[in-house]
C-alpha positions as CSV (number, residue, x, y, z in Angstrom):
1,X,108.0,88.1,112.3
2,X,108.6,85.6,109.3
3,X,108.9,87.7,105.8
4,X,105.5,85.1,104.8
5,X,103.7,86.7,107.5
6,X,104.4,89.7,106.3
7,X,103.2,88.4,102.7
8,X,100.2,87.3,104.0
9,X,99.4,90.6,106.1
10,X,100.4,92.9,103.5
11,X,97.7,90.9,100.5
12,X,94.7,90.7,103.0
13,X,95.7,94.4,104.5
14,X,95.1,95.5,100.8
15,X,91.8,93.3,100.2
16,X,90.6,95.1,104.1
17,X,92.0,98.3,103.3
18,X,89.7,98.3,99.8
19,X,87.0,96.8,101.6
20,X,87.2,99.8,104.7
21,X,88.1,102.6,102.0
22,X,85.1,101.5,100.0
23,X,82.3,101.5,102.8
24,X,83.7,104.8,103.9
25,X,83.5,106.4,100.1
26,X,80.4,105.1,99.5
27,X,78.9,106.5,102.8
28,X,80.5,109.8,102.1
29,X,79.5,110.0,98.6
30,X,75.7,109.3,99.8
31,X,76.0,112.2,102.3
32,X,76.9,110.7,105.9
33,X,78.9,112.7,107.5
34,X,82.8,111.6,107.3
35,X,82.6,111.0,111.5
36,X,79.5,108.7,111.0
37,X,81.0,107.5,107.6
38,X,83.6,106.6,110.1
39,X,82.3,104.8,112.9
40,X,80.3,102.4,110.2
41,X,83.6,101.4,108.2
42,X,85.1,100.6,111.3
43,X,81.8,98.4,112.6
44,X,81.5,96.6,109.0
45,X,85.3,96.2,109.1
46,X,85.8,94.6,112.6
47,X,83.3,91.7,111.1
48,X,85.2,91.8,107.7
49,X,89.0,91.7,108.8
50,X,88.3,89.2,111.8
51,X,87.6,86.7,109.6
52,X,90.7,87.5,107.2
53,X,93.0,88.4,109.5
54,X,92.4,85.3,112.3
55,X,92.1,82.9,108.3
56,X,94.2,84.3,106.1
57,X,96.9,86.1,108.5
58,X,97.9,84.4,111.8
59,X,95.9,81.3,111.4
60,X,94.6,81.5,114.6
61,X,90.9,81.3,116.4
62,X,91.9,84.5,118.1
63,X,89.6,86.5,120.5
64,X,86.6,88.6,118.5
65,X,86.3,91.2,121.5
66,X,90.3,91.9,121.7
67,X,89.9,92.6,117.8
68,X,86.9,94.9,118.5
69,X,88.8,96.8,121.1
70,X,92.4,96.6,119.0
71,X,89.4,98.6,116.3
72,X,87.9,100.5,118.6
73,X,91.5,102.3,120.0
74,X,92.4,102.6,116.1
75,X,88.6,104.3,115.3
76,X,89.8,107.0,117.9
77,X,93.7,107.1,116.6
78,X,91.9,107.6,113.3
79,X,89.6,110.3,114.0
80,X,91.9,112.3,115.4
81,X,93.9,112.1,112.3
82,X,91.2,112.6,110.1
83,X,90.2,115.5,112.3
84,X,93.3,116.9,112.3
85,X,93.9,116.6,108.5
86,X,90.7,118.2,107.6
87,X,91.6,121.2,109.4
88,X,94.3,121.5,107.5
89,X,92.2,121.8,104.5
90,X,92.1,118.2,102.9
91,X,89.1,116.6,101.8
92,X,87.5,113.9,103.9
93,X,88.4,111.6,100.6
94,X,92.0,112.1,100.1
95,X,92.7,112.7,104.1
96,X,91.3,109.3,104.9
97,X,93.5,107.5,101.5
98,X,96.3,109.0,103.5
99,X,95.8,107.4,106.7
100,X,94.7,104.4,105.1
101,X,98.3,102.7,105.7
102,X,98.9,104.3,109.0
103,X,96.4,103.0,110.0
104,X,96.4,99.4,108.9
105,X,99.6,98.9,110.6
106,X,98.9,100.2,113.6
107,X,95.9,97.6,113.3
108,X,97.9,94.6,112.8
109,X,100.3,95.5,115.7
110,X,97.8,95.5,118.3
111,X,96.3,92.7,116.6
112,X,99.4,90.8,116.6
113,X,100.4,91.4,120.2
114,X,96.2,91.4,121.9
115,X,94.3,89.1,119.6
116,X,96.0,86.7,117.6
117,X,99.5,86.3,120.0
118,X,102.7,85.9,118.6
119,X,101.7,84.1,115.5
């Protein structure tokens, strides 16, 4: 992996990690339920980070349903954690700010070697 790529992923991984963090704050702060809060970040950003990611990232057409399954193995990997960090007493806000980098790279990993190939 080139160190631009890396550039590149690391820029737009903090304009999708805003964008996810945001929809999930807002939802939470309006009284969804940090599960539900959840699965609705991760719908809005499959559509969102798509088009950054296949754009601004690997520059590549890339497959939309390999992204939304890449999302939809990360959703679970995430909920866990969440789930797991709650029960240890930290707020839905804070837990999910920590797993907001874990996260993302696990997310461009998969997208790197299912969606976009070895851009």
């Amino acid at each position: 992996m080139t160190p631009r790529l890396w550039l590149r992923f690391g820029l737009v991984g903090l304009v999708n990690a805003g964008f996810g963090y945001s929809v999930f704050a807002l939802l939470v702060l309006s009284g969804v339920t940090s599960g539900a809060a959840l699965v609705a970040t991760m719908i809005a950003a499959v559509a969102f980070n798509f088009q950054t990611s296949r754009r601004l990232v690997f520059r590549s057409q890339g497959h939309v349903l390999c992204f939304a399954g890449v999302y939809a193995f990360v959703l679970l990997l995430n909920w866990i954690a969440l789930d797991v960090l709650r029960r240890f007493g930290l707020p839905d806000l804070g837990s999910q700010a920590l797993l907001t980098l874990p996260v993302a790279a696990v997310s461009f990993f998969g997208q790197q070697r299912f969606v976009f190939g070895a851009s």
